[in-house]
Wavefront OBJ file of the C-alpha trace (Angstrom):
o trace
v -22.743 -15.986 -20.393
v -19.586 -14.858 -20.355
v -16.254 -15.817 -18.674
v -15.023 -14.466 -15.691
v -11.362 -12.591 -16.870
v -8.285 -14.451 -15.232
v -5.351 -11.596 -13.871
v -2.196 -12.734 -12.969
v 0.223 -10.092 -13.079
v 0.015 -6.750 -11.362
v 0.173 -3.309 -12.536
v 0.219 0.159 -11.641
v -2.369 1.977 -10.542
v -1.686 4.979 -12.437
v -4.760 6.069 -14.605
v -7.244 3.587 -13.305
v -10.591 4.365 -13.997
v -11.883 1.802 -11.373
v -11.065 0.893 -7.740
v -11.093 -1.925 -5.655
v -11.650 -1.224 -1.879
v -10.548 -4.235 0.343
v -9.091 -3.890 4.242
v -6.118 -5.198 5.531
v -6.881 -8.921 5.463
v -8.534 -8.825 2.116
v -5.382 -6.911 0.679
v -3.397 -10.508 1.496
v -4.190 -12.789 -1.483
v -2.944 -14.847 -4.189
v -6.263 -16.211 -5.602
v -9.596 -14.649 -5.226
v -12.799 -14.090 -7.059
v -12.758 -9.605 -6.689
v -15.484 -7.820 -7.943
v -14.219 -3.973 -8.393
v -16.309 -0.675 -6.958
v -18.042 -0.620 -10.371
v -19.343 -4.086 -9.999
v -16.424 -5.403 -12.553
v -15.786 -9.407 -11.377
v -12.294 -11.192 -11.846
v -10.307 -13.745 -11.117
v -7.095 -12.471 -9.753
v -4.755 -15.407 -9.983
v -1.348 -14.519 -9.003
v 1.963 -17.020 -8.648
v 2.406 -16.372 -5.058
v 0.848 -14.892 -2.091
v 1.238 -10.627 -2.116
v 0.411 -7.961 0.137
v -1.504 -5.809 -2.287
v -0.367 -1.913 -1.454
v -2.332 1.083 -2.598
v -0.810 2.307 -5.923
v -1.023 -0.909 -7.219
v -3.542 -2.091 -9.714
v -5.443 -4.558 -12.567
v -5.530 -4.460 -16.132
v -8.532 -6.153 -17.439
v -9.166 -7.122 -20.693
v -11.843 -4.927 -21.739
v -9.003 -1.781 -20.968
v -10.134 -1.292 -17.439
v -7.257 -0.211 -14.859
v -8.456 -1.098 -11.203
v -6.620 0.833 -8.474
v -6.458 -1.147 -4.960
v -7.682 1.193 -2.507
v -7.712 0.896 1.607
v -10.778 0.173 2.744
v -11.653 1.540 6.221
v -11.718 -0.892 8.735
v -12.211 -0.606 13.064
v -8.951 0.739 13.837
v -7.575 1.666 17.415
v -5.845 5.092 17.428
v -3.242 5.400 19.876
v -1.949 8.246 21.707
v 0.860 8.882 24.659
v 4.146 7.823 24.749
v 4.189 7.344 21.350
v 7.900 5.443 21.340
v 7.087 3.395 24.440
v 3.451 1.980 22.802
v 5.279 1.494 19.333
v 7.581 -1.003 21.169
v 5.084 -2.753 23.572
v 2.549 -3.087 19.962
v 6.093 -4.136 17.897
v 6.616 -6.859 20.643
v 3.602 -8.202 20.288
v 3.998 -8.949 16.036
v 0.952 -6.631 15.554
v 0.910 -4.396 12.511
v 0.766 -0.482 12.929
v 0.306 2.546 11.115
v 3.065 5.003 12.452
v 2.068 8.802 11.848
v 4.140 11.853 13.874
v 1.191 12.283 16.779
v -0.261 8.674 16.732
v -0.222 5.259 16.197
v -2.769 3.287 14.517
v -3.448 -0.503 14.953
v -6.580 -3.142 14.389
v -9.225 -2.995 17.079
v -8.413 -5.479 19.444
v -9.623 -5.412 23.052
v -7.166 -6.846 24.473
v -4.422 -4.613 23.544
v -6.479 -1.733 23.903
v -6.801 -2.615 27.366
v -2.878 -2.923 27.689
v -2.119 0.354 26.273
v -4.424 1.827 28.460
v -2.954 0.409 31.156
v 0.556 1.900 29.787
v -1.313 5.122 29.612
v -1.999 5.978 26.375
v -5.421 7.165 25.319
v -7.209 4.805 22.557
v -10.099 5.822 20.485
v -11.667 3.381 18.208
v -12.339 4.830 14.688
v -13.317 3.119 11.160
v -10.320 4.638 8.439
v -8.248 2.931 5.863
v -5.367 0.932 7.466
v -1.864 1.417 5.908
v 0.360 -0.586 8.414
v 4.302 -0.020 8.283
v 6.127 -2.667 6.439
v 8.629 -5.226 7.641
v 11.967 -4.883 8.780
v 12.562 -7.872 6.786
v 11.388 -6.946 3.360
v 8.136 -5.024 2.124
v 5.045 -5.988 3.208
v 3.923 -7.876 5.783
v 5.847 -8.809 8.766
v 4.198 -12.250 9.669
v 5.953 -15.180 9.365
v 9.716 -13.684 9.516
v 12.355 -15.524 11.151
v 14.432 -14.360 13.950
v 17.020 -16.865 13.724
v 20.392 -16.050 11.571
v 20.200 -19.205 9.448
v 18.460 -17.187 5.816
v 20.851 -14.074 5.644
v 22.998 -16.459 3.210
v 26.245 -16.125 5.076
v 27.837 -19.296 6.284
v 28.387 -18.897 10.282
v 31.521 -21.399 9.905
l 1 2 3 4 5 6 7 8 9 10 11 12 13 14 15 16 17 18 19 20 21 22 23 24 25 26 27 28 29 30 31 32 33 34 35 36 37 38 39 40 41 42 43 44 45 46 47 48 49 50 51 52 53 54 55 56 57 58 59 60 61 62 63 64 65 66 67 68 69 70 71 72 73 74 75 76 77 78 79 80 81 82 83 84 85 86 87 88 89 90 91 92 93 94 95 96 97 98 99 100 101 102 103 104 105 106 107 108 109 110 111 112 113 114 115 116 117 118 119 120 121 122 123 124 125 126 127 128 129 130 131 132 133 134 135 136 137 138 139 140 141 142 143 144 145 146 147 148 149 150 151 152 153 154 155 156
């Protein structure tokens, strides 16, 4: 029997010859039994928590690169007043995929039925979800703080 590998460091996912398909959730780990598209299992066991971002990747020890790939996921795509919806969906801490004729966001009834009731048309659709990161940093925008206190400038 042999051992399941151990990853902890990331690459790139520049000539992978495997993928890894895993939606927006899945895509926020630091350890996690994966199995790859190719039915390759592994231990990724990073130091911290990461938003994993296409592009990015695995090296296992046999030589295998593993790409991280989007998986599609129910999605909500948004159209109207595109700058009007962006702000009502920002307000609300709710990630979204920003393109130049729609929005896209996780299916969620109830904010479908606000944005409808903003006018803007909402179409539920299964695609890969690529969500804008945060202001903040890169990533995810969760857990930011909207107080002054971590800029690292005394207020004194």
């Amino acid at each position: 029997m042999t051992q399941t590998p151990r990853i902890t460091t990331l690459s790139s996912a520049e000539g992978a010859t495997d993928a890894i398909s895993l939606d927006y959730e899945a895509r926020f780990l630091r350890r996690k039994r994966l199995v790859s598209d190719a039915g390759r299992a592994f231990l990724l066991d990073l130091p911290e928590t990461v938003s994993l971002d296409e592009g990015q990747g695995f090296d296992l020890p046999d030589g295998t690169r593993v790409a991280v790939k989007a998986a599609p996921e129910p999605l909500m795509r948004v159209t109207g007043d595109l700058v009007r919806l962006a702000w009502h969906i920002g307000n609300r801490h709710t990630p979204c995929q920003i393109k130049h004729d729609h929005l896209l966001i996780r299916a969620d009834m109830v904010l479908a039925k606000m944005l409808r009731g903003l006018g803007a048309e909402v179409t539920e659709i299964d695609a890969p979800f690529r969500p804008e990161g945060g202001a903040y940093g890169h990533g995810r925008t969760m857990g930011h703080d909207h107080s002054h206190d971590h800029h690292g400038h005394s207020h004194g």
